[in-house]
N, C-alpha and C positions, 0 to 999 in steps of 0.2 A: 267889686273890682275884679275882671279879670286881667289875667297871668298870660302874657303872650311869652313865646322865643325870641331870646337876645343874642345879638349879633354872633356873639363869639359862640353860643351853643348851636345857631345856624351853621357857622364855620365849621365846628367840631363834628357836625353832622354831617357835611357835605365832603368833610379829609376822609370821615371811615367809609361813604359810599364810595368816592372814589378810590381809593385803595380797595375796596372789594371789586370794585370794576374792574380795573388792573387786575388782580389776580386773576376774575373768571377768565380774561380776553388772553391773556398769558398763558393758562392753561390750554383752552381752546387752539391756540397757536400752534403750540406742540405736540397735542394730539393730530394736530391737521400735518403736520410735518412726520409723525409716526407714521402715519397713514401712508402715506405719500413712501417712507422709507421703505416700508415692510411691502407695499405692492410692486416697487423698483425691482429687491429684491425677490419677490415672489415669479415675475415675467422672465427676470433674467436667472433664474431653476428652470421656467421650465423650456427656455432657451438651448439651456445646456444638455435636457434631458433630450431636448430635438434633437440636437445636432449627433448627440451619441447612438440616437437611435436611429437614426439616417447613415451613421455611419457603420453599423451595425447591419442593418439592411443593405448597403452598398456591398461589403463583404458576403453577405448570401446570394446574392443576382450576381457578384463578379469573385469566385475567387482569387486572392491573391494576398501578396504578403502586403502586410500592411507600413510602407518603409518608418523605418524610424527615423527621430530628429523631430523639430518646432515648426508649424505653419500658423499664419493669422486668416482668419477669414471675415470679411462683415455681412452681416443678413440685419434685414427688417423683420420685424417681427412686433406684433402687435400695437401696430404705431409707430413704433421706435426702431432706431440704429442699434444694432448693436457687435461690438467685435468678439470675437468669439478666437482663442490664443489656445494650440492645444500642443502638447508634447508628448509625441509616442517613445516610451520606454520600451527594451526587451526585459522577458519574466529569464525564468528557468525550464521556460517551454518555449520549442520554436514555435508553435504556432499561434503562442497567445503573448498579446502584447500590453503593456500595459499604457491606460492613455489617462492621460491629465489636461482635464479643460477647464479654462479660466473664459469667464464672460464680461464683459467691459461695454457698459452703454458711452455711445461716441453720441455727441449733443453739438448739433454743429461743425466746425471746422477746429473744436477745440480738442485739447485731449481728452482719449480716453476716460470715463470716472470707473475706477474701481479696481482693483475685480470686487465685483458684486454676487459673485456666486463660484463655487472651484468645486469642479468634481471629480473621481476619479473611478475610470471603469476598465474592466479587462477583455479586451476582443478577441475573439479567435479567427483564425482564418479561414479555417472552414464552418 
């Protein structure tokens, strides 16, 4: 006489594979959404490190003071929109200033997401 599988130990077989299913496809998800975070944020560093460096360069080919107060700029940059929000402070030295840049990818005609990167770096004028 053989012993086959009865209904309910199919059942019970079939609730733990899919629960294991669910868990791998859940995990997977969220790595795939990490992913996605940490490269947003990786583009929009080195967004911010452009723009400072560009700004930094502008100041060697044009001296001049660098006025202070907030502007917003947007540039593309590797595919993407992005706003780039920066505020030039004064130090304790006239000729260095301190500047604070926030980067903000724009997706559409919607708002801004973020800031997804904020850096801060000190310019001199000469």
């Amino acid at each position: 006489m053989s012993r086959a599988f009865t209904l309910i130990e199919m059942l019970i077989a079939m609730v733990i594979l899919a629960t294991a299913g669910i868990i791998v496809s859940s995990s997977i998800g969220n790595t795939a959404s990490q992913t996605f975070s940490i490269e947003r944020r990786q583009v929009a560093h080195w967004v911010g490190e452009d723009y400072l460096t560009r700004l930094r360069l502008e100041r060697r080919l044009k001296p001049a003071e660098l006025p202070a107060g907030r502007d917003t700029v947007r540039i593309e940059s590797a595919g993407r929109r992005f706003e780039i929000r920066r505020e030039v402070k004064p130090t304790g030295h006239p000729w260095v200033k301190r500047v604070e840049v926030e980067v903000y990818e724009v997706e559409g005609s919607a708002q801004p997401v973020g800031p997804l990167d904020h850096q801060t770096a000190f310019v001199g004028q000469y």
